[in-house]
Each structure stands twice: as C-alpha cells, then as structure tokens.
C-alpha positions in Angstrom: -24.9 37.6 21.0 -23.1 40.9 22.6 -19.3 40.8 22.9 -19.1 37.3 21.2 -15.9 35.6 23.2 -14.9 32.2 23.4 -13.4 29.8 26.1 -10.8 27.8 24.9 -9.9 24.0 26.6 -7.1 22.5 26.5 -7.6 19.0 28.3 -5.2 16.1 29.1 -6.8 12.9 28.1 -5.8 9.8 29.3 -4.7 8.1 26.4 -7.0 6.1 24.5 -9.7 7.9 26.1 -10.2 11.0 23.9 -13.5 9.8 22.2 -15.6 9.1 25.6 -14.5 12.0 27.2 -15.2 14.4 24.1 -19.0 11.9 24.4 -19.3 13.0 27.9 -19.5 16.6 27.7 -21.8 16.6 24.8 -23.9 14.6 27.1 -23.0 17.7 29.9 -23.8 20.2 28.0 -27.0 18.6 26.6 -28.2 16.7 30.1 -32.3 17.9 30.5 -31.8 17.7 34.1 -28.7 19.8 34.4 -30.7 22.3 32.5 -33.6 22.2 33.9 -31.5 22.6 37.5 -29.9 26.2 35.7 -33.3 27.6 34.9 -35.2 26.9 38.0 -32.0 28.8 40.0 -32.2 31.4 37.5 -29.7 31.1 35.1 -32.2 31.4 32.1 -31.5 28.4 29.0 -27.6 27.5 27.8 -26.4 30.7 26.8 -23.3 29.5 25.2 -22.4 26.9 22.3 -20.2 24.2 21.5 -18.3 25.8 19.0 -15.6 23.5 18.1 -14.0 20.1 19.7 -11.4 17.9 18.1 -8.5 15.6 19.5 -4.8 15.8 18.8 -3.3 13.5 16.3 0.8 12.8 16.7 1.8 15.4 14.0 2.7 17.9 15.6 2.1 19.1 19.7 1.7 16.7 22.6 -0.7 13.5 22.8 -3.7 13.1 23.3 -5.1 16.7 23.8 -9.1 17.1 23.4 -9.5 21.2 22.7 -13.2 22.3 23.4 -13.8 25.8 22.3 -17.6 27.2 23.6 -18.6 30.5 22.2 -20.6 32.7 24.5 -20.4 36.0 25.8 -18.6 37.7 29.1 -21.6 37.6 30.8 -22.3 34.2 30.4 -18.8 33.2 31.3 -19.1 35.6 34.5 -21.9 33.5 35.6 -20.3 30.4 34.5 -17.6 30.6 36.8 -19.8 31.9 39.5 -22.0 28.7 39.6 -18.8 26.4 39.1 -16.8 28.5 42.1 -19.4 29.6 44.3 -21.5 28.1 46.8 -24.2 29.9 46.1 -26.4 28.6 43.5 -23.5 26.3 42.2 -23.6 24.2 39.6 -24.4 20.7 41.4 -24.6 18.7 37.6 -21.4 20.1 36.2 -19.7 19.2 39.9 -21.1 15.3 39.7 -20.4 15.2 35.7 -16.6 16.2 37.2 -16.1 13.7 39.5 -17.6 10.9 37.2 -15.4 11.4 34.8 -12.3 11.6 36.9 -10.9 8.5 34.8 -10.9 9.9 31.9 -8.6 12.9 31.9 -5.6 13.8 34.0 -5.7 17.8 34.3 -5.5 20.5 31.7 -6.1 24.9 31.4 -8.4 27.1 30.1 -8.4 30.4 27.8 -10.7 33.0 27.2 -10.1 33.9 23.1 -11.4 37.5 21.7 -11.9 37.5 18.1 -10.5 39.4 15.0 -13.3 41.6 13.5 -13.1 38.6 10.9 -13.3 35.7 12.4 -16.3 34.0 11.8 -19.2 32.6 14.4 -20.7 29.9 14.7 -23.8 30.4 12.5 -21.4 31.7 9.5 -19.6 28.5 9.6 -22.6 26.5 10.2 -24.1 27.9 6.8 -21.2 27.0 4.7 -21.8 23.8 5.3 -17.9 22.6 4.7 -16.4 19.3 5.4 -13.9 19.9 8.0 -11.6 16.7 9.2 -8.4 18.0 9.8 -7.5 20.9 11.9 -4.1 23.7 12.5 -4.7 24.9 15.7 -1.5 27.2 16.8 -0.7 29.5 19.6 1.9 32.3 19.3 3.7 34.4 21.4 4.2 37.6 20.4 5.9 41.0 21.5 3.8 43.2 23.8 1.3 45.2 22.1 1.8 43.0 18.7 -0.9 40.7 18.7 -3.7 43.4 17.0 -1.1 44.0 14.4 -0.2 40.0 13.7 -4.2 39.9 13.1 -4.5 42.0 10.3 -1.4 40.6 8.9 -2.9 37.4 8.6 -6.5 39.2 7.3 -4.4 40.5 4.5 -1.6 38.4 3.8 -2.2 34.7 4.8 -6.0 34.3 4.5 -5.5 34.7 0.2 -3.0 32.8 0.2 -4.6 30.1 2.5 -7.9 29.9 0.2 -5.9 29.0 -2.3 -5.0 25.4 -0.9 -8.5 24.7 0.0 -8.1 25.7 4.0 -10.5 27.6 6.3 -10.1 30.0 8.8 -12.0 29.0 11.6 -11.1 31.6 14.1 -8.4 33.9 14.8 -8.0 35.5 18.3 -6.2 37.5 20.9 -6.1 36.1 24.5 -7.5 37.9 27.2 -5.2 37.8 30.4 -2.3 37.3 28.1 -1.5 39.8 26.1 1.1 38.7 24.3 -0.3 35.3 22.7 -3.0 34.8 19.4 -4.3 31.5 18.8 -5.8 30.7 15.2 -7.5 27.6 14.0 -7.4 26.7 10.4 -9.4 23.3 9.0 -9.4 21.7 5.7 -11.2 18.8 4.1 -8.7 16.3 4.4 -4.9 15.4 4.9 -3.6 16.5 1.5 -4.6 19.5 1.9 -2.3 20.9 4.8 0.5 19.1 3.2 0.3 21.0 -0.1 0.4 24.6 2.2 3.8 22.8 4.1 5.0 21.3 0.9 4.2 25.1 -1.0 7.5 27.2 -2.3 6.9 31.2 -1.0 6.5 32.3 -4.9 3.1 33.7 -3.9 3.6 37.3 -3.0 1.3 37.1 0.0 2.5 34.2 1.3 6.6 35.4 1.3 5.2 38.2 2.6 3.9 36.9 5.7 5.9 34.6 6.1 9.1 37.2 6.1 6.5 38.8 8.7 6.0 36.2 10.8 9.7 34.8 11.2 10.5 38.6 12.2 7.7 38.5 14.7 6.8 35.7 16.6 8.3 34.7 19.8 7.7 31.2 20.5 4.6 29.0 18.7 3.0 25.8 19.1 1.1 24.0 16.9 -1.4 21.1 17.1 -2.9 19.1 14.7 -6.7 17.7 15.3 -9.2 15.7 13.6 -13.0 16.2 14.5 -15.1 14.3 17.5 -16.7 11.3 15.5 -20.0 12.2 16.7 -19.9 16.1 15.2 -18.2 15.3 11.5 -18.1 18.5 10.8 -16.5 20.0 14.3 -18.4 23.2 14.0 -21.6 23.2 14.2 -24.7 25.3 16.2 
C-alpha cells in the first residue's frame, strides 16, 4: 500500500449503544451489495482496512466514544470523500447505512493520522498474534514544528521502557491538517498491565528521561482508555 495513512474516528455514541453501532459498520464495510455497487461505478474492491475499533471505558476521557481507525492510502481517502460528498457516482450504501443508524450515535470528527517510520501496519500486528483488551489512546498538542521530534523521542526513550511492562505500540502518528497534534495508541493484554506503567517510579533511565521530555513539551493532552469491539477480540486485525 503506497503512502500508508490512516483516518481516525472519533464518534459520539448514544450511551449504551456502543456495541451495535461498532456491529453496524462491520456490517458497512463488509455489505456484498455496497461492494458490488463500488465496483460496478468503478471504484475497484475495498481499498482500505479496518485497522482498529474499540469503545471508551470511564477511566479516563469522555463516555461512550467508539474510535474506528481505517488504514488506506491518500488515494483511497480522495475517492472516499468524493463518493460520500459528491453527486457524482456517490456512495448511495454508505448514505442509507447513515440514516439507518441515526439512533445510534449523536455526532462526532474525523482525523487523517500519518505514521512514524515505526509504527506498525496492519499485517505486522496481525502476525504477532497478541492479545490486545485494553487500549491508551492519547492526543497531544504540541509546539509548532515539534511533533517529528516528540516521535523519535518516544522511538528511543518510551518504546524500551514500555516493552518492559508488557504494552504495545500500536501506532504513533502526526496529524495531517493539524500540525501541532500526535496521537499514539498503546494496548496491553489486560488491566494490570497499564496500571503497573501508572503505578512505576522513573528509576528507569529512559523512562525519566521522557518523561522530563514530555512535561517540558507538550501543550495540552487527552487521553482515552478503550477495550476492544466484542466481535474482533483482538482489535487489530486484517
């Protein structure tokens, strides 16, 4: 896949309703009909893939979020939006998918993430076949022209320090159209694990380090905590 990017959704759930709505756009995304529709005007098969979907928990960040993250390419997402905006040759299964599911979610935005050199795709995580039930997702804001620089921070100080507690990088990115934010997703097997990184003293080197680094640094953060779609245990899959 040339110039892998991702779009990144942040969508207001009504509450209680996280579960079917995260159902419902598996079945979007995998409708024969719908697909059927995009090659007969053109489009060619799916292009892009359900990289990652989880729902809040009340940890941490506002409730109930459902996050989708697709991983495609610009062109794709050029021709994505074309068929959702346009009249010509829109996208008349992703329009009546939209207004079926008007009960289920209140409003929400969209991103469009460019990863680190190191962030893994979807096949890489695919083939290490980890259990992944509990997810850090965090946004940052940043000075101008910092975000490159709080990447490769994190490449060298955080990720050892990270591996050490058991917790995956799932993807670290810079945002296109907003150049001072980075969002990075970090998963682990269970609970325990995130609270032994929260509940760790900085006596590792890298870990003070970065630390020191990021309190200089960063602007303004948020942070989310998430837990996987029950049908996709593992969150990231191809």
């Amino acid at each position: 896949m040339k110039q892998r990017i991702y779009l990144h959704e942040v969508i207001y759930t009504v509450p209680g309703r996280e579960e079917p709505y995260m159902a419902s756009v598996t079945s979007l995304h995998y409708d024969p009909a719908r697909m059927a529709a995009a090659e007969k005007a053109g489009h060619g098969k799916n292009e892009y893939t359900a990289f990652m979907q989880f729902r809040t928990a009340q940890t941490a960040g506002d409730f109930p979020r459902v996050i989708n993250i697709w991983e495609m390419n610009w062109k794709v997402l050029s021709r994505a939006l074309e068929t959702q905006f346009q009249d010509k040759g829109r996208d008349t299964g992703m329009e009546e998918w939209w207004n079926r599911n008007l009960h289920l979610r209140r409003g929400g935005y969209d991103r469009v993430l460019i990863p680190a050199d190191y962030s893994p795709d979807g096949p890489t995580l695919s083939q290490r076949g980890n259990r992944r039930e509990v997810f850090m997702h965090e946004v940052v804001w940043l000075p101008f022209g910092e975000p490159e620089r709080y990447l490769a921070e994190m490449e060298q100080k955080l990720l050892p320090a990270t591996t050490q507690f058991g917790i995956e990088l799932i993807g670290a990115y810079r945002v296109a159209m907003r150049p001072r934010q980075v969002l990075t997703v970090f998963a682990a097997p269970d609970w325990s694990k995130f609270a032994q990184l929260l509940a760790a003293t900085p006596d590792d080197p890298d870990l003070h380090t970065w630390q020191n680094y990021r309190n200089r640094t960063v602007m303004r953060s948020e942070e989310l905590m998430g837990v996987p779609a029950r049908h996709n245990a593992n969150s990231v899959r191809r």
